[in-house]
N, CA, C and O atoms as CSV, one atom per row, in Angstrom:
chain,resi,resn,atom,element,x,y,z
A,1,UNK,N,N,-27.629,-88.841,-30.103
A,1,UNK,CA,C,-26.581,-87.868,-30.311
A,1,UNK,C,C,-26.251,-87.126,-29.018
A,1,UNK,O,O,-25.193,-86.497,-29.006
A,2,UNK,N,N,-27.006,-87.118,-27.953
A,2,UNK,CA,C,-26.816,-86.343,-26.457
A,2,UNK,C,C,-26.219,-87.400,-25.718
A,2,UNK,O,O,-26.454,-88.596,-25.541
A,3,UNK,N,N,-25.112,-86.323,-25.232
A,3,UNK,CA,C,-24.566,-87.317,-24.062
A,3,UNK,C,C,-26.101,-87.103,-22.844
A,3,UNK,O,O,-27.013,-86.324,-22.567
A,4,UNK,N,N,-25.441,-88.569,-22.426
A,4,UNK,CA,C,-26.331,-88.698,-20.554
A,4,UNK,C,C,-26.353,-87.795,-20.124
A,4,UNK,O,O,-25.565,-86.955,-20.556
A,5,UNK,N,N,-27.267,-87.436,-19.019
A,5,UNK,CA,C,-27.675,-86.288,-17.899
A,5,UNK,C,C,-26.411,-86.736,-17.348
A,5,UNK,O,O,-25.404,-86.110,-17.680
A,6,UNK,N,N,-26.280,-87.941,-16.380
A,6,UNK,CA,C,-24.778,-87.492,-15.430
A,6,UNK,C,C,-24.005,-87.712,-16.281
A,6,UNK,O,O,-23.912,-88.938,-16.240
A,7,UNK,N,N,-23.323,-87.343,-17.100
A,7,UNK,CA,C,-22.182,-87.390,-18.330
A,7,UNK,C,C,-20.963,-87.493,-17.439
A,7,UNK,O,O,-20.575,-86.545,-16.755
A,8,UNK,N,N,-20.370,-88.680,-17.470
A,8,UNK,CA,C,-18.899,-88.871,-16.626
A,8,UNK,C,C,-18.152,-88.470,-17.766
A,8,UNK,O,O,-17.055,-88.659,-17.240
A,9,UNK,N,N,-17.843,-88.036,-18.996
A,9,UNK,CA,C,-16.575,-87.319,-19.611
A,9,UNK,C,C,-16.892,-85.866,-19.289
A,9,UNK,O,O,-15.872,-85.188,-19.167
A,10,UNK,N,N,-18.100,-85.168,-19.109
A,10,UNK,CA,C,-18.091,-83.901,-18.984
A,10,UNK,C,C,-17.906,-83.348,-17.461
A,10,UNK,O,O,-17.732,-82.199,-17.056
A,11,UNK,N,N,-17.976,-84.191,-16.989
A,11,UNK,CA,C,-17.780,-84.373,-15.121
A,11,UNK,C,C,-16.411,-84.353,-15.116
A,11,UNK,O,O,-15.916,-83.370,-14.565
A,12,UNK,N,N,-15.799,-85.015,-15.492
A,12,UNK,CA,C,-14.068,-85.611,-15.943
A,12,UNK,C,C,-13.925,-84.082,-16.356
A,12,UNK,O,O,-13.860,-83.360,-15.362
A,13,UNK,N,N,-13.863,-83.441,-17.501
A,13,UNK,CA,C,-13.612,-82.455,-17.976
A,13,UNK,C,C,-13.586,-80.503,-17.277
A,13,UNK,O,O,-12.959,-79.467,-17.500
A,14,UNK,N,N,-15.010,-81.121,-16.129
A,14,UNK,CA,C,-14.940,-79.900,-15.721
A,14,UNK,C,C,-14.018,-79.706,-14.606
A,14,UNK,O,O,-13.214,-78.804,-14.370
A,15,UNK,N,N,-14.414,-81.058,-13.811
A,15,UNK,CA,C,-12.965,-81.214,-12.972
A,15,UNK,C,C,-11.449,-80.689,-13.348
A,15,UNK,O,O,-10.619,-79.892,-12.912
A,16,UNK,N,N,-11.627,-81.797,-14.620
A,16,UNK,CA,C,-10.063,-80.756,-15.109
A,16,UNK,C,C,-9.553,-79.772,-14.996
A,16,UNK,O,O,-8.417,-79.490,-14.614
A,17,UNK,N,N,-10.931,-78.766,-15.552
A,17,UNK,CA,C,-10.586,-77.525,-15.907
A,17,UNK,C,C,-10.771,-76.438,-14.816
A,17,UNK,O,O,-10.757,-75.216,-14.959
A,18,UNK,N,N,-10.964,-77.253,-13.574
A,18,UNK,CA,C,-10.959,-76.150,-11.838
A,18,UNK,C,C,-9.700,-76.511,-11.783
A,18,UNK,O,O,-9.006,-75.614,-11.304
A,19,UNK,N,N,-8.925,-77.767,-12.174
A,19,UNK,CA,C,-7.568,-77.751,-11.762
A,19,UNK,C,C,-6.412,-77.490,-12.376
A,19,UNK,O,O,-5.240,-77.727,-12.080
A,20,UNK,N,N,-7.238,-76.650,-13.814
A,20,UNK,CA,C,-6.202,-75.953,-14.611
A,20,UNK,C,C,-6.027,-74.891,-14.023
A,20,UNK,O,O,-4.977,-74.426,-13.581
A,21,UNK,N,N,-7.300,-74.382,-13.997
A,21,UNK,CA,C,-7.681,-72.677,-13.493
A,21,UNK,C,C,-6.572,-72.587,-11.967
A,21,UNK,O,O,-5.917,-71.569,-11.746
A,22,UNK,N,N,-6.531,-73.658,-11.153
A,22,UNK,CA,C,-5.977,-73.401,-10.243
A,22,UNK,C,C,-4.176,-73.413,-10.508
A,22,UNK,O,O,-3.389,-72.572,-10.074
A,23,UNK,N,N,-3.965,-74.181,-11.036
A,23,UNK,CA,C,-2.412,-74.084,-11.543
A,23,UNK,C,C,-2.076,-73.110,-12.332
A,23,UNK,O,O,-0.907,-72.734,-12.413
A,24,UNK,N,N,-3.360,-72.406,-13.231
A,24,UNK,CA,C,-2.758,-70.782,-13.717
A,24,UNK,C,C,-2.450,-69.913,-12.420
A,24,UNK,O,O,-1.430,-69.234,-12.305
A,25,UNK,N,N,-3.476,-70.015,-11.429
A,25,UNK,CA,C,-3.303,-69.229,-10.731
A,25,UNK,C,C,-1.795,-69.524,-9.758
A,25,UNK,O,O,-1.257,-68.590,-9.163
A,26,UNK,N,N,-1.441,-70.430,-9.729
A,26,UNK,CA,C,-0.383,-71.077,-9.234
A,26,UNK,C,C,0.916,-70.527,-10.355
A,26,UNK,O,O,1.878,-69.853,-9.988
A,27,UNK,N,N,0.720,-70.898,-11.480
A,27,UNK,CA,C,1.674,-70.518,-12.425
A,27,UNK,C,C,2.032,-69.054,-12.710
A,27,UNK,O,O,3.092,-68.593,-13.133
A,28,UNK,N,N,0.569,-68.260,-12.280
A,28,UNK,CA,C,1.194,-66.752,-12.890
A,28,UNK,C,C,1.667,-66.198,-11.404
A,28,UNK,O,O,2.636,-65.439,-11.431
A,29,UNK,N,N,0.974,-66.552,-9.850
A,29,UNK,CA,C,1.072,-66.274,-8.609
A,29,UNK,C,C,2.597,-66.314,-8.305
A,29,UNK,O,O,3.364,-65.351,-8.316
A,30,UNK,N,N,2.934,-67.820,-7.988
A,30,UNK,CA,C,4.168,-68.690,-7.344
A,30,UNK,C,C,5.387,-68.579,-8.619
A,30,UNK,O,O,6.478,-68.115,-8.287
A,31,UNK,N,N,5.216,-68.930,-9.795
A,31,UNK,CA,C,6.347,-68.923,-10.455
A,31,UNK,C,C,6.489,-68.241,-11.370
A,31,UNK,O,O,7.198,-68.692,-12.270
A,32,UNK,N,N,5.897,-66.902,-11.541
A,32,UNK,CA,C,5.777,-65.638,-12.597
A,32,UNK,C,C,5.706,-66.083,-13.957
A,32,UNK,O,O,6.241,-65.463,-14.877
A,33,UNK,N,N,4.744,-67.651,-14.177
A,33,UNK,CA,C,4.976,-68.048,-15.638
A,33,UNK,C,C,3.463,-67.308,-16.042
A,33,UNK,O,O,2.418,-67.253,-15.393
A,34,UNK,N,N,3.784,-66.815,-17.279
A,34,UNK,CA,C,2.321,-66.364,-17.775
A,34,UNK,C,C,2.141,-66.790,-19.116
A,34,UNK,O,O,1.036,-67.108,-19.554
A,35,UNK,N,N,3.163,-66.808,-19.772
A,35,UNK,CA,C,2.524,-67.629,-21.159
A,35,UNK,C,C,2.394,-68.715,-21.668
A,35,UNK,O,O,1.827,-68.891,-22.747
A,36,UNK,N,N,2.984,-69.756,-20.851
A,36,UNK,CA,C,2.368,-71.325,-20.928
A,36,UNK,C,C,1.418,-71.311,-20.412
A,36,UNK,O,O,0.498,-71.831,-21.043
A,37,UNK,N,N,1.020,-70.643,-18.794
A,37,UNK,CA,C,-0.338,-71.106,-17.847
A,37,UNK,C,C,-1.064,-69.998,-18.968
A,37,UNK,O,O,-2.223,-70.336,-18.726
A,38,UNK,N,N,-1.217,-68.882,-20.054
A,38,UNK,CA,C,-2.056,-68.962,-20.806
A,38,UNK,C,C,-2.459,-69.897,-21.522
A,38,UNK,O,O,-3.635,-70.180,-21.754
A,39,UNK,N,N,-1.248,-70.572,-22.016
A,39,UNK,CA,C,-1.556,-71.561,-23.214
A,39,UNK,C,C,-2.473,-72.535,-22.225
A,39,UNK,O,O,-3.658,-72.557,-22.555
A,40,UNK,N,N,-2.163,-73.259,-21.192
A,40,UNK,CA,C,-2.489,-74.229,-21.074
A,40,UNK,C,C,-4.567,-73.964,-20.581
A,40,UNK,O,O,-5.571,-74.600,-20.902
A,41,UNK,N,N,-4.382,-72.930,-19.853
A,41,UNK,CA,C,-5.461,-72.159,-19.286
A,41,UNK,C,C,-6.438,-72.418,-20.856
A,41,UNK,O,O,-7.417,-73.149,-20.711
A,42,UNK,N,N,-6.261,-72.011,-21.887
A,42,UNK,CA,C,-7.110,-71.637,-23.095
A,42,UNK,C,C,-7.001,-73.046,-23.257
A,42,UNK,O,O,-8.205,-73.267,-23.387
A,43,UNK,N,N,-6.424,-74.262,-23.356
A,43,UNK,CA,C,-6.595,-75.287,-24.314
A,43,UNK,C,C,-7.445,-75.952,-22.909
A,43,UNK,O,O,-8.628,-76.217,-23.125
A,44,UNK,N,N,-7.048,-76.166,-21.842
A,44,UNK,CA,C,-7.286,-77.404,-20.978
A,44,UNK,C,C,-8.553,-76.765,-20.608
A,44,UNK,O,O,-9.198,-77.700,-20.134
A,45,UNK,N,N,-9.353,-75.611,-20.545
A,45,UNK,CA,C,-10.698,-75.476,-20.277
A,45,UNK,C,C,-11.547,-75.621,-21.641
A,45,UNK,O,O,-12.762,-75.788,-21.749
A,46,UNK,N,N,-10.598,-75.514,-22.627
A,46,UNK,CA,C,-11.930,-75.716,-24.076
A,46,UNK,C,C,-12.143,-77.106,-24.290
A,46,UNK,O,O,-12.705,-77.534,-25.298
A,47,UNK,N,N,-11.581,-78.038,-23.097
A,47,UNK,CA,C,-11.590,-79.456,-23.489
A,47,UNK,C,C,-13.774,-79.611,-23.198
A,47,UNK,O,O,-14.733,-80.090,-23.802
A,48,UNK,N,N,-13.559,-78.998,-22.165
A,48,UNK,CA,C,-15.283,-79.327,-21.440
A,48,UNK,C,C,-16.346,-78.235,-22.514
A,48,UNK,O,O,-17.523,-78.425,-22.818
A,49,UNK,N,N,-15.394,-77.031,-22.934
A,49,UNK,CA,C,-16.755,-76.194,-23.572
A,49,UNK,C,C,-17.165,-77.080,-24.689
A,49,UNK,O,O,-18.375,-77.289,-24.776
A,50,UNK,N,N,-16.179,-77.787,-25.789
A,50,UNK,CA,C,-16.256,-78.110,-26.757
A,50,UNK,C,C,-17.341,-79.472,-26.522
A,50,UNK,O,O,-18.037,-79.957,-27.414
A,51,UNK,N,N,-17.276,-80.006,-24.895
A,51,UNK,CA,C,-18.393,-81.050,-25.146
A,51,UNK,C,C,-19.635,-80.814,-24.727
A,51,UNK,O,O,-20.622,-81.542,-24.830
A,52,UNK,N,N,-19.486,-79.229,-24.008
A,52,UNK,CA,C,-20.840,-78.573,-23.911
A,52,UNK,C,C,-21.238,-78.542,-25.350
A,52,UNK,O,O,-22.147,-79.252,-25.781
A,53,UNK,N,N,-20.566,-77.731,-26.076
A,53,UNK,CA,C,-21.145,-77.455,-27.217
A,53,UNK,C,C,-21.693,-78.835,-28.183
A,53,UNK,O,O,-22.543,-78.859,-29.073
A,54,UNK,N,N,-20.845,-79.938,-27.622
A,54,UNK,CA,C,-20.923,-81.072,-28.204
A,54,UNK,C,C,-22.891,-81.527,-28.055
A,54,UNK,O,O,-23.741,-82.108,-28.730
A,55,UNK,N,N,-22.811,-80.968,-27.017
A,55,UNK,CA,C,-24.486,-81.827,-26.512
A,55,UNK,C,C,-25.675,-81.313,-27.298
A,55,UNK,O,O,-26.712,-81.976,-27.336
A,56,UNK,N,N,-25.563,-80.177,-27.915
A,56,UNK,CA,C,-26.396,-79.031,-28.431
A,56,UNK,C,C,-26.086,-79.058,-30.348
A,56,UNK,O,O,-26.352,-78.149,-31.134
A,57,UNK,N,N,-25.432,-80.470,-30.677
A,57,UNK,CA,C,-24.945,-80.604,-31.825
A,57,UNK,C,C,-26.197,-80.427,-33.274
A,57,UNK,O,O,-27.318,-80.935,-33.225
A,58,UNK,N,N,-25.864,-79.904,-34.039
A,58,UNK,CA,C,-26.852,-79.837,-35.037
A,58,UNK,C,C,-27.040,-81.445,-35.718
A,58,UNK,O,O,-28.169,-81.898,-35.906
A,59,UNK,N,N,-26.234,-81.952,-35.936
A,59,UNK,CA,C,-26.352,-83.621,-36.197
A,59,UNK,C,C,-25.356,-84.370,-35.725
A,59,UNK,O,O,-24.352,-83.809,-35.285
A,60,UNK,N,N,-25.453,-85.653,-35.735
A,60,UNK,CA,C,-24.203,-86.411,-35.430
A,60,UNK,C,C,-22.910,-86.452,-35.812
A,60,UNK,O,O,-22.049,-86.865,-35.035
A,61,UNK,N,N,-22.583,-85.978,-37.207
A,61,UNK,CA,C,-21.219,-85.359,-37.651
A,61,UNK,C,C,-21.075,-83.850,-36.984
A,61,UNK,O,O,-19.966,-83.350,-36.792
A,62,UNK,N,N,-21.932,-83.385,-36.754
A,62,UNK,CA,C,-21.318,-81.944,-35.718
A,62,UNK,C,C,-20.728,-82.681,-34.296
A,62,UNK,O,O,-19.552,-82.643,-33.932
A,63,UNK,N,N,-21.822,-83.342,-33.607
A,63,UNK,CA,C,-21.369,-84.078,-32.279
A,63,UNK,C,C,-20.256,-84.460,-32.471
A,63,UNK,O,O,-19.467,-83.580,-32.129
A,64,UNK,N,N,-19.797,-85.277,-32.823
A,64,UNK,CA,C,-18.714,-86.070,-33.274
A,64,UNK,C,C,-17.321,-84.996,-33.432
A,64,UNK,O,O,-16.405,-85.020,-32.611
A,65,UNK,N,N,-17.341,-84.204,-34.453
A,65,UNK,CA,C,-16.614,-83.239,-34.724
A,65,UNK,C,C,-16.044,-82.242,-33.522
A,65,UNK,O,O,-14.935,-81.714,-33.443
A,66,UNK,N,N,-17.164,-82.162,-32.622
A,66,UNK,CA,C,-16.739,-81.190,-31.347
A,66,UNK,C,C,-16.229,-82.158,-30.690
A,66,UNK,O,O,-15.244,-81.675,-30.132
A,67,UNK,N,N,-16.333,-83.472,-30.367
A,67,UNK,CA,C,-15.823,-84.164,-29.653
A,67,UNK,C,C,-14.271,-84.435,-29.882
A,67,UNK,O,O,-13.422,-84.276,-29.005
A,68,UNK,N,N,-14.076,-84.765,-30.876
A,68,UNK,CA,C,-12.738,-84.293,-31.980
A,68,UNK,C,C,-11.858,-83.379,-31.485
A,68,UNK,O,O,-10.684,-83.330,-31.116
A,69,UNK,N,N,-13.259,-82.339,-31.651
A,69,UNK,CA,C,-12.124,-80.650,-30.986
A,69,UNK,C,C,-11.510,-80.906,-29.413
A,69,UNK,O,O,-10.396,-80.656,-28.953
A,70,UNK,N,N,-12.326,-81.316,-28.992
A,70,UNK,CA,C,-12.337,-81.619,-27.563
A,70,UNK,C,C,-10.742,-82.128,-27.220
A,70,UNK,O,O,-9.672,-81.718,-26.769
A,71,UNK,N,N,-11.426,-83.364,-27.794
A,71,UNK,CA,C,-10.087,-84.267,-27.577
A,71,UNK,C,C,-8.625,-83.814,-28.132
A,71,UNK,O,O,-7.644,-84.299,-27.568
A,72,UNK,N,N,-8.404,-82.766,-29.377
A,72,UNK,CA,C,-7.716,-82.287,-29.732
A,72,UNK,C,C,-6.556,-81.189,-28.556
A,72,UNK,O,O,-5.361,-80.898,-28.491
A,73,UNK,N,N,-7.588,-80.951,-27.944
A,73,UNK,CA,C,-7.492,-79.657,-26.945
A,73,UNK,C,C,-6.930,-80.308,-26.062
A,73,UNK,O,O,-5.831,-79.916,-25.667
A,74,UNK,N,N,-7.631,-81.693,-25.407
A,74,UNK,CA,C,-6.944,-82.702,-24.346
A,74,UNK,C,C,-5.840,-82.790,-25.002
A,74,UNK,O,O,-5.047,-82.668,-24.069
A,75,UNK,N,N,-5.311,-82.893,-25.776
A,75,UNK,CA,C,-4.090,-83.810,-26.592
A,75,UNK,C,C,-3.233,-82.431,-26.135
A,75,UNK,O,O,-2.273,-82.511,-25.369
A,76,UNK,N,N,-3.728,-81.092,-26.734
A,76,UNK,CA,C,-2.883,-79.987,-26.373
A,76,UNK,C,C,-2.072,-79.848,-25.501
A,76,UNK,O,O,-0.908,-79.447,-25.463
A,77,UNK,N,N,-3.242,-80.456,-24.321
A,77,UNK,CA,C,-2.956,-80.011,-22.960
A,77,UNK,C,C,-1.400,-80.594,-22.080
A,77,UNK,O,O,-0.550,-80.220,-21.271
A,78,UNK,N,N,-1.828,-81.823,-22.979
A,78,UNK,CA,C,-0.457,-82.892,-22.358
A,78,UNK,C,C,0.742,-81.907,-23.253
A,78,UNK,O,O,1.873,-81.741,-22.797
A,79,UNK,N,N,0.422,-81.477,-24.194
A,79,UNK,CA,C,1.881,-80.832,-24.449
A,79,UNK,C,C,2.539,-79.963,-23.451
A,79,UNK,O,O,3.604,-80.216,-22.887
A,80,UNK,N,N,1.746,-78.835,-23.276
A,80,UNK,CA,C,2.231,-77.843,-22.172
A,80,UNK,C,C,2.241,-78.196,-20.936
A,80,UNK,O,O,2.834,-77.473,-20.136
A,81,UNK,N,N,1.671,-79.236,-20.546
A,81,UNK,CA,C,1.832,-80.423,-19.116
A,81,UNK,C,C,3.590,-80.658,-19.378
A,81,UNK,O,O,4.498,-79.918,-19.000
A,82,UNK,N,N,3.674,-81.820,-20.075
A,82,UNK,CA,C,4.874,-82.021,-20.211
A,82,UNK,C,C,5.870,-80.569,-20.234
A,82,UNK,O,O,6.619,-80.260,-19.307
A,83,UNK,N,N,5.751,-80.046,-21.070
A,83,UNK,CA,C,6.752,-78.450,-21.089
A,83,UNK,C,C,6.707,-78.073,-19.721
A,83,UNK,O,O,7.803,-78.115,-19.162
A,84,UNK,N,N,5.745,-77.718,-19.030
A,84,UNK,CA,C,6.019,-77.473,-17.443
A,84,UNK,C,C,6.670,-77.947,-16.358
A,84,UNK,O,O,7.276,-77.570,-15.356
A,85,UNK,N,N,6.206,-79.223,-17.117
A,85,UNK,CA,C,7.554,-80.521,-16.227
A,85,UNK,C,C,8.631,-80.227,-16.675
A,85,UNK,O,O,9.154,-79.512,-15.820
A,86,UNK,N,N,9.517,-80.382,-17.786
A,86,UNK,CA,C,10.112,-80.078,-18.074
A,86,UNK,C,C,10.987,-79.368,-18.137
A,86,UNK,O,O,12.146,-79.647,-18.445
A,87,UNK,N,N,10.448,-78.126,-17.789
A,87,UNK,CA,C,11.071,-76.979,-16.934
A,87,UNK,C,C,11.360,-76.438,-15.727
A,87,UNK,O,O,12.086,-75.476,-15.477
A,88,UNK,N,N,10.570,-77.317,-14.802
A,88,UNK,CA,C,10.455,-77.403,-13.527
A,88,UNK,C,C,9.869,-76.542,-13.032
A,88,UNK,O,O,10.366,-76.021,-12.034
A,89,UNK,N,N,8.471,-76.021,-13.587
A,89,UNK,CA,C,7.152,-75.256,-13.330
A,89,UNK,C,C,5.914,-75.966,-11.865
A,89,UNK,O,O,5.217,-75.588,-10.924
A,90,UNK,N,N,6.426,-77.387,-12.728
A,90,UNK,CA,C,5.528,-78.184,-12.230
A,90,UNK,C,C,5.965,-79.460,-11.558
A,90,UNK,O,O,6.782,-79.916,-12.357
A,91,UNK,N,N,5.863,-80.505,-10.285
A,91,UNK,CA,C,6.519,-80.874,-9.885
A,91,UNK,C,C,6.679,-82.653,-10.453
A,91,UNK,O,O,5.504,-82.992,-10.592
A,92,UNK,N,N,7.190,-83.350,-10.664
A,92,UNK,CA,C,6.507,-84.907,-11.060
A,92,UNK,C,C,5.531,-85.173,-11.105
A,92,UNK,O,O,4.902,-85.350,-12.149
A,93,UNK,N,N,4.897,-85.335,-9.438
A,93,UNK,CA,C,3.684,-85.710,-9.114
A,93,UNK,C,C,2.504,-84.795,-9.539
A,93,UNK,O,O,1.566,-85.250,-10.193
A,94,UNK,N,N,2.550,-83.893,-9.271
A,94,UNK,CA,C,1.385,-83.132,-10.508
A,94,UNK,C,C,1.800,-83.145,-11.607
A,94,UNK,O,O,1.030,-82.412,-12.229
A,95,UNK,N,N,2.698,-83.592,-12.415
A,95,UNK,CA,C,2.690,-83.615,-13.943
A,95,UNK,C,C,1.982,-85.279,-13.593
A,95,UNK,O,O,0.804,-85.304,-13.949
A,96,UNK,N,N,2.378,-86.390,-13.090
A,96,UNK,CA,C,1.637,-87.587,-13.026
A,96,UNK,C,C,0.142,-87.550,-13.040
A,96,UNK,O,O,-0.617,-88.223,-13.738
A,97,UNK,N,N,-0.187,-86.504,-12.006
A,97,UNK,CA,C,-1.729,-86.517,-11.751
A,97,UNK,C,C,-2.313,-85.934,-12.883
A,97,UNK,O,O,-3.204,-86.603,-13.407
A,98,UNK,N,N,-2.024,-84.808,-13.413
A,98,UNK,CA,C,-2.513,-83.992,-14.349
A,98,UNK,C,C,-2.922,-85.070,-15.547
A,98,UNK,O,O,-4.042,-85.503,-15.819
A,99,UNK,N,N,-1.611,-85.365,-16.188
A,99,UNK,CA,C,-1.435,-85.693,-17.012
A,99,UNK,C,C,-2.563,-87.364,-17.031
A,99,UNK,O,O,-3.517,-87.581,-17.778
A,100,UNK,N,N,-2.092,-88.120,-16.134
A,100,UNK,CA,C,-3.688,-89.161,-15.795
A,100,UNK,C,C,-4.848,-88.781,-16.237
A,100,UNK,O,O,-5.437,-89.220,-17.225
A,101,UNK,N,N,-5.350,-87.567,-15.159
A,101,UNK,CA,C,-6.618,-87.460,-15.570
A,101,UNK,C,C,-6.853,-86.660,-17.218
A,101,UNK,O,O,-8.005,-86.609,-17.648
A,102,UNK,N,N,-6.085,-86.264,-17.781
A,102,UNK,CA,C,-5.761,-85.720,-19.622
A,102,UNK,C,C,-6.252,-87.036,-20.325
A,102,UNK,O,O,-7.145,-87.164,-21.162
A,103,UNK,N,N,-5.658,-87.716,-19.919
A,103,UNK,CA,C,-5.591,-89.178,-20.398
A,103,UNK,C,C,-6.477,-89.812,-20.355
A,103,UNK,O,O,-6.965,-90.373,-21.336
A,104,UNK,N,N,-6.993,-89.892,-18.950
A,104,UNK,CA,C,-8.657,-90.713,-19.242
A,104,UNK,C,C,-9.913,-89.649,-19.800
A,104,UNK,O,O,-10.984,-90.151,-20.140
A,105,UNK,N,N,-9.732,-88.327,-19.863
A,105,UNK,CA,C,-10.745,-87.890,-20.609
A,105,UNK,C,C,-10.119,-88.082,-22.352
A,105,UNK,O,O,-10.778,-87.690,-23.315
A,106,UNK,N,N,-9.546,-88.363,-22.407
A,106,UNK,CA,C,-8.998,-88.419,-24.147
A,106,UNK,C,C,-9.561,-89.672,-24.260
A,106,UNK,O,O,-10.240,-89.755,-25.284
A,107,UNK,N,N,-9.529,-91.056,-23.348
A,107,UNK,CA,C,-9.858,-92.264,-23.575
A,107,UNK,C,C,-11.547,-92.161,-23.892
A,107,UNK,O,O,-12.122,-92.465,-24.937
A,108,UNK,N,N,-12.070,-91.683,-22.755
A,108,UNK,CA,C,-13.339,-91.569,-22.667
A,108,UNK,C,C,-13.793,-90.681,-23.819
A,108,UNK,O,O,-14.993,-90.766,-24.081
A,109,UNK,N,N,-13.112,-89.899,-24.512
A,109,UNK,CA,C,-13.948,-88.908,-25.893
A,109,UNK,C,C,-13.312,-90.261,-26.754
A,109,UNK,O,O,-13.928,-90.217,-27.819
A,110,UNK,N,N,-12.610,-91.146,-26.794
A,110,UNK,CA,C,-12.401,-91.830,-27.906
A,110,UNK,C,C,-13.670,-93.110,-28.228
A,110,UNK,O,O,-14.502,-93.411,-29.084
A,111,UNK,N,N,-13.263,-93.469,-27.200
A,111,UNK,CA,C,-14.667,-94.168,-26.872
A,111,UNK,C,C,-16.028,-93.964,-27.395
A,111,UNK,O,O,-16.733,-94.815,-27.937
A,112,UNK,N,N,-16.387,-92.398,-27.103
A,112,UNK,CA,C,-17.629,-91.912,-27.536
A,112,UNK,C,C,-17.574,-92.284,-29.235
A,112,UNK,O,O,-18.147,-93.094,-29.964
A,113,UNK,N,N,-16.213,-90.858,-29.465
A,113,UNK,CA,C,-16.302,-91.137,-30.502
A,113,UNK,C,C,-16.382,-91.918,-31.655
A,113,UNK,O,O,-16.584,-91.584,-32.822
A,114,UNK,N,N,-16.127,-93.379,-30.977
A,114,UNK,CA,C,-15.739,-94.564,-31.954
A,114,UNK,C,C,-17.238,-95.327,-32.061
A,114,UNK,O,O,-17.869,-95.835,-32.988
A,115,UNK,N,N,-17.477,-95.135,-30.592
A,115,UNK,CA,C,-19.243,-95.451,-30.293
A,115,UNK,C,C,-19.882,-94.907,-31.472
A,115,UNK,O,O,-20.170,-95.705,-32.364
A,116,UNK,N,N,-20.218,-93.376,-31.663
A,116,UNK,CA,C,-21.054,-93.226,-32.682
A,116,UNK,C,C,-20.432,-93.255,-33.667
A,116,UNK,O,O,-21.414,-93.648,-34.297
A,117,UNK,N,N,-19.568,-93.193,-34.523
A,117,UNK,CA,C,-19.060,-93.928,-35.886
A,117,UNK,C,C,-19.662,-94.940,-36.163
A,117,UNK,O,O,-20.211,-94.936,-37.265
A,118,UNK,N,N,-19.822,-96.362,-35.178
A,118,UNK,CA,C,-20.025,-97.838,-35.285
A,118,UNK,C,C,-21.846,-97.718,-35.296
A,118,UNK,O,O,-22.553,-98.374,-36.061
A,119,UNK,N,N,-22.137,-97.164,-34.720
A,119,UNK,CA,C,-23.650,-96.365,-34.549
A,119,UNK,C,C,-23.913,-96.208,-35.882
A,119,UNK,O,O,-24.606,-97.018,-36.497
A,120,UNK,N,N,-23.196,-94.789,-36.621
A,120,UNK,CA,C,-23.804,-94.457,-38.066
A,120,UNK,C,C,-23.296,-95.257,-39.049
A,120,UNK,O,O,-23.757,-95.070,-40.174
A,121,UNK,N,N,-22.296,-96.271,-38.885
A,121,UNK,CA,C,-22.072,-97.130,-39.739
A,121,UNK,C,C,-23.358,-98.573,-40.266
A,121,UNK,O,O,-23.827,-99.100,-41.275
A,122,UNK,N,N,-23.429,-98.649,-38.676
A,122,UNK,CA,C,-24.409,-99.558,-38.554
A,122,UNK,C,C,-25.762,-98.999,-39.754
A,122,UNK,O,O,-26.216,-99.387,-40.830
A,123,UNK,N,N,-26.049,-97.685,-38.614
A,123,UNK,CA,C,-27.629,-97.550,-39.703
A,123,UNK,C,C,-27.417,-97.045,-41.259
A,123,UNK,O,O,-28.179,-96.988,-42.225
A,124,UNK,N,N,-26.174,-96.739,-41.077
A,124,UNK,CA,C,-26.281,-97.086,-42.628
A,124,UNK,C,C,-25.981,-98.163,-43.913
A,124,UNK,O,O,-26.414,-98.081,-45.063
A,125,UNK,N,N,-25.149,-99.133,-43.360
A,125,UNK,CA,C,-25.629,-100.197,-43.631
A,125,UNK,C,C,-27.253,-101.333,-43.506
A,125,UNK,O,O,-27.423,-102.473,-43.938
A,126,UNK,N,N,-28.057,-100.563,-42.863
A,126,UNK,CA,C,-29.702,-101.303,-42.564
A,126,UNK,C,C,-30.649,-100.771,-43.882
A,126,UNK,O,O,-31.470,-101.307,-44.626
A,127,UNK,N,N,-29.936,-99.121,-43.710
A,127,UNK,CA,C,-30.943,-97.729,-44.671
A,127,UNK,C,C,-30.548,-98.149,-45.778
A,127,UNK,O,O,-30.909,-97.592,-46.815
């Protein structure tokens, strides 16, 4: 039920979330936006707490479930990504980059998540 010591989705995730923190600061600094770079600030850093919290899971349907949240939050994130583009907050190429790395941590929590499904399916088909 624990992710790995070097955990590459939570590595992925925290990364993310120095380069959210830095585009709030960019967003409320440079272009006086403050209530998307809230929104995005609150969803795109709960992507990594939720898989902290994920590691410390009371059972494998909790794990699973935060991972869920996680990925939910990633999913968020591309919304207000896109809206920034959109508005011209944010420029192509950081909506490209951003939005990439959103993407491979959503791949990588799917992954997990599908991993242990096939996991508790398994042992419970043996039990």
């Amino acid at each position: 039920m624990s992710l790995q010591t070097d955990n590459v989705v939570m590595e992925k995730a925290e990364d993310f979330a120095i380069r959210i923190c830095k585009l709030n600061n960019y967003l409320v600094d440079t272009k006086h936006e403050k209530v998307i770079s809230n929104q995005i600030l609150r969803s795109g850093t709960s992507i990594g707490a939720n898989i902290a919290e994920a590691e410390f899971a009371e059972s494998t349907i909790d794990f699973v479930h935060k991972l869920k949240i996680s990925r939910k939050e990633a999913n968020e994130t591309k919304y207000w990504l896109r809206i920034l583009y959109r508005t011209g907050k944010i420029t192509e190429s950081e909506f490209k980059s951003m939005l990439f790395d959103c993407d491979l941590i959503i791949k990588l929590l799917t992954k997990i998540i599908l991993s242990c499904r096939n996991r508790q399916q398994s042992e419970n088909n043996e039990g």
